[in-house]
N, C-alpha and C positions, 0 to 999 in steps of 0.2 A: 703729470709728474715730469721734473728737469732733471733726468740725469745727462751731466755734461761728463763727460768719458774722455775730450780731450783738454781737460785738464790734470796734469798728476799730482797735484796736491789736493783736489778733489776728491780725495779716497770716501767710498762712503763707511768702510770699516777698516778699523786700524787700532792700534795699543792691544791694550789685556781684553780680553773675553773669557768668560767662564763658561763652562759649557754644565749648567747648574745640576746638581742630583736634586732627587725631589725625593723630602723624608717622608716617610709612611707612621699612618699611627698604630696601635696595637692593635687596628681591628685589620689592618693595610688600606684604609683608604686613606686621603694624602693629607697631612697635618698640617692644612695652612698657615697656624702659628708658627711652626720652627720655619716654614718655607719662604714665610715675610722677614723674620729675624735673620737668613742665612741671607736674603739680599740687600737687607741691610748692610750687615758685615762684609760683602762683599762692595758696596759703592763707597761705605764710609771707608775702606782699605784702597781703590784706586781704582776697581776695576769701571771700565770704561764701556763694555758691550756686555749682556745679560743673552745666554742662548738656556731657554727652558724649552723641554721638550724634546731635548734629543737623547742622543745615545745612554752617556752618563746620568741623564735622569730615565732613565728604565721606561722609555717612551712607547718601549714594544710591548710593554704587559698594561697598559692605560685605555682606556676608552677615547674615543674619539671629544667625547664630552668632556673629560679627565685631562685630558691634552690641553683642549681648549681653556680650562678652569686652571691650571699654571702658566698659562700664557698669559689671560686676562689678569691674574693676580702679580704676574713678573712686571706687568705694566703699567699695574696701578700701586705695587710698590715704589717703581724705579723713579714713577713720578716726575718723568724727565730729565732725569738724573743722569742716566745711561739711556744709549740705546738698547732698543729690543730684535735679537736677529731671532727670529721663533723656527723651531725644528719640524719640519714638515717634508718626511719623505716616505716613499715605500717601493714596489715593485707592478703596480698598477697604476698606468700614468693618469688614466681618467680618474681616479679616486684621489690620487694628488692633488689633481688641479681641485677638486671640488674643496678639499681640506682647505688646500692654502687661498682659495678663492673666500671660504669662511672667515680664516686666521685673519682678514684683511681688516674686519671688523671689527678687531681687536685694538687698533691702536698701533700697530708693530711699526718697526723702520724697516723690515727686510725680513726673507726669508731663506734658511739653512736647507737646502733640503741634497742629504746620501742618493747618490747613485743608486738603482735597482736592486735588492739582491736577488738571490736564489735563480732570478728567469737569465742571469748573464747572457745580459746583451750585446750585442757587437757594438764597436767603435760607433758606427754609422745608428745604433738603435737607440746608445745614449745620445747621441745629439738633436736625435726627433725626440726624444723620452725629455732632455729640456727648454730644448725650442716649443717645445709643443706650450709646458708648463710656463716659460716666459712670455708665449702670444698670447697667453689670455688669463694672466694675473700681474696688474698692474702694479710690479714693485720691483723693489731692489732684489735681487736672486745670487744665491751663493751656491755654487758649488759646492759638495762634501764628498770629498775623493777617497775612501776609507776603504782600502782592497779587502784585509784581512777580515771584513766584516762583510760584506758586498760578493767576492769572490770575482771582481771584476774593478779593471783599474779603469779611470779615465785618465791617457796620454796625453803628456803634451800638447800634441797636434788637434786633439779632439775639443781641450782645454781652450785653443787659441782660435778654434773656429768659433766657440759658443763663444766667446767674448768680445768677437763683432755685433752680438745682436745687446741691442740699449739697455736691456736693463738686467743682464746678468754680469752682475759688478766684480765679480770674486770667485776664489777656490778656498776650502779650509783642505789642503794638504796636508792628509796621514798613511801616506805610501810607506814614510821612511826610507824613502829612494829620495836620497841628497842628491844625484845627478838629476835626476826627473824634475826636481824642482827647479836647479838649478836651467833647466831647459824653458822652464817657462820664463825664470826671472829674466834669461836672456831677452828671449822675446815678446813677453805681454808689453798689449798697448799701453798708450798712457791712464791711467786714473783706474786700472784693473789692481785687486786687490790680490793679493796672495798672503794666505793668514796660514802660518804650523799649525798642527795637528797634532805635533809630538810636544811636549813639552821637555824634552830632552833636547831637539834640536832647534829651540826656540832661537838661544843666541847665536851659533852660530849661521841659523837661516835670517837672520835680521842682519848680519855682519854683510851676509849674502846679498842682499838687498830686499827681504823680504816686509812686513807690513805690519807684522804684530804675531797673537797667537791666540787664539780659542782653547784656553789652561780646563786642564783636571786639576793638579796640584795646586790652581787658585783659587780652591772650595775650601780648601786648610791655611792652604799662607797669601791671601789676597795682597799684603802689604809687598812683601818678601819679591812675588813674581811681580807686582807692580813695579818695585824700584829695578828690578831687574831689565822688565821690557824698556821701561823707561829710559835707562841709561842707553840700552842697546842702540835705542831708536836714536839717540842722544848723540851718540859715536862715543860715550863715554868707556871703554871696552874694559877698562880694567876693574871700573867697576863691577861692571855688567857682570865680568868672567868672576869674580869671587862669589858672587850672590846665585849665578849660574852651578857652583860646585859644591856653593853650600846646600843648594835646593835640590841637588843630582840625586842624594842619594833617597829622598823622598819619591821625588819622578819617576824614581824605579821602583819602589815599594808599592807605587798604586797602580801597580799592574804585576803583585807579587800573586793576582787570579785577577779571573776575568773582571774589566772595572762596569759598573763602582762597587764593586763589593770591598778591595782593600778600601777608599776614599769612605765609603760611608764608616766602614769599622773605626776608621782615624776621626772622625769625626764625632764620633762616642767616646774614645779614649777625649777627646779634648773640651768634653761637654757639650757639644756645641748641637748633639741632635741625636739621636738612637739608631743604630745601625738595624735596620727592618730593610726585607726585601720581598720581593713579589717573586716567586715561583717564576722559572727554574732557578732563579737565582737563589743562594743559601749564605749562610752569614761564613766571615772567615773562616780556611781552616782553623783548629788550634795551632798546630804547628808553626803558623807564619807570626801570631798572635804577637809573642816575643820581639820579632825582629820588626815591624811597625809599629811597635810601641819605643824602642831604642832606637830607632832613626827616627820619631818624632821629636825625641829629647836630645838625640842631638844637632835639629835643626831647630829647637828652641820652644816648641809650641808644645809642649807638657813639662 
């Protein structure tokens, strides 16, 4: 494998990424019809990078086999179409490495894989916890810096020492700590990616100098956050900033509960798949029901 790191237009991940929910069928095992239709909808709209298997697709109630069996079908849809950054994390490094050492046989361009949770490691035990993971799986490797999930951040400092070794290419930053980022934007090497987390703080981390962005909200409007990153990356701002305000108030609705529980419900209101979850996850309150069904309508998509 070439990864050349000193080049910066080199990026190996950049634009829109979805970070895919994966629909269940009435029995809850996973409905590969709507799961090939929904990436469809998603490349025929813009999107440029395909992440199955992680957070938003409810990656912690799956089998390892179940994992593997959306990953191989994200790849044999995308067809070349997009790339495939596949979600491969946990808080057992040896069991990581062995998944993502599988996942390779897949087909993938790269792998996404969260920081530890629950065992919160030190500074110094995330950077053996991915060093370890990038000496002995041959690929692109992404960062997924997600505290609020993790219970543990990875800093800056920690960030720009892993990004000396070759082939961890990237961070998908969801601190929500604008300074933090901005610490890396300062100092990451050349051809190091740094990709939002937030889709709220997409455009103005792109304004920043940021890379692109790994969307929830581009499981509903692929097109919408497309023209959006697009412009961003563009320098076109004024566009950017309307399509940014017009898609605010959705951004915030899919995380009116724990996601993807609002993102899969919107995607029942818009036909596009049946809102099923897998324990402990439960389908929307009623109460929110209302107000995601009126910020879909007035971002256009009911």
């Amino acid at each position: 494998m070439t990864i050349d790191k000193n080049n910066p237009n080199n990026l190996h991940f950049h634009g829109l990424g979805v970070a895919l929910v994966t629909p269940f069928s009435e029995d809850l095992s996973i409905d590969i019809q709507s799961f090939r239709k929904h990436i469809e909808f998603q490349i025929e709209n813009g999107v440029q990078l395909l992440i199955p298997a992680g957070t938003t697709g409810e990656s912690v109630t799956m089998s390892t086999e179940e994992q593997f069996l959306v990953i191989r079908e994200t790849v044999r849809a995308a067809d070349g179409r997009a790339k495939i950054l596949a979600g491969v994390g946990g808080n057992n490094t040896a069991e990581v490495v062995t998944r993502a050492q599988a996942v390779l046989e897949l087909g993938i361009d790269g792998i996404l894989s969260s920081s530890p949770a629950y065992n919160k490691p030190t500074q110094e035990g995330l950077v053996e916890h991915y060093r370890t993971l990038a000496g002995q799986v041959d690929c692109p490797i992404v960062i997924y810096n997600v505290p609020g999930r993790t219970s543990s951040n990875v800093l800056p400092e920690t960030v720009l020492k892993l990004a000396k070794t070759k082939n961890i290419v990237g961070v998908k930053e969801s601190s929500a700590d604008f300074d933090q980022v901005m610490s890396l934007l300062r100092d990451r090497p050349p051809g190091f990616s740094i990709l939002s987390g937030e889709d709220n703080l997409t455009f103005p981390l792109i304004v920043a100098g940021a890379d692109g962005v790994i969307s929830v909200v581009a499981n509903e409007a692929p097109r919408l956050m497309s023209d959006m990153v697009g412009a961003s990356l563009a320098g076109e701002y004024d566009k950017a900033r309307d399509l940014h305000y017009h898609l605010l108030p959705l951004m915030r609705a899919n995380f009116l509960e724990t996601n993807p529980i609002p993102v899969k419900a919107a995607l029942e209101m818009m036909g596009r798949m049946k809102a099923r979850y897998r324990l402990p996850l439960v389908p929307l309150s009623p109460k929110f029901v209302p107000e995601l069904q009126e910020t879909l309508r007035q971002v256009g998509l009911i």
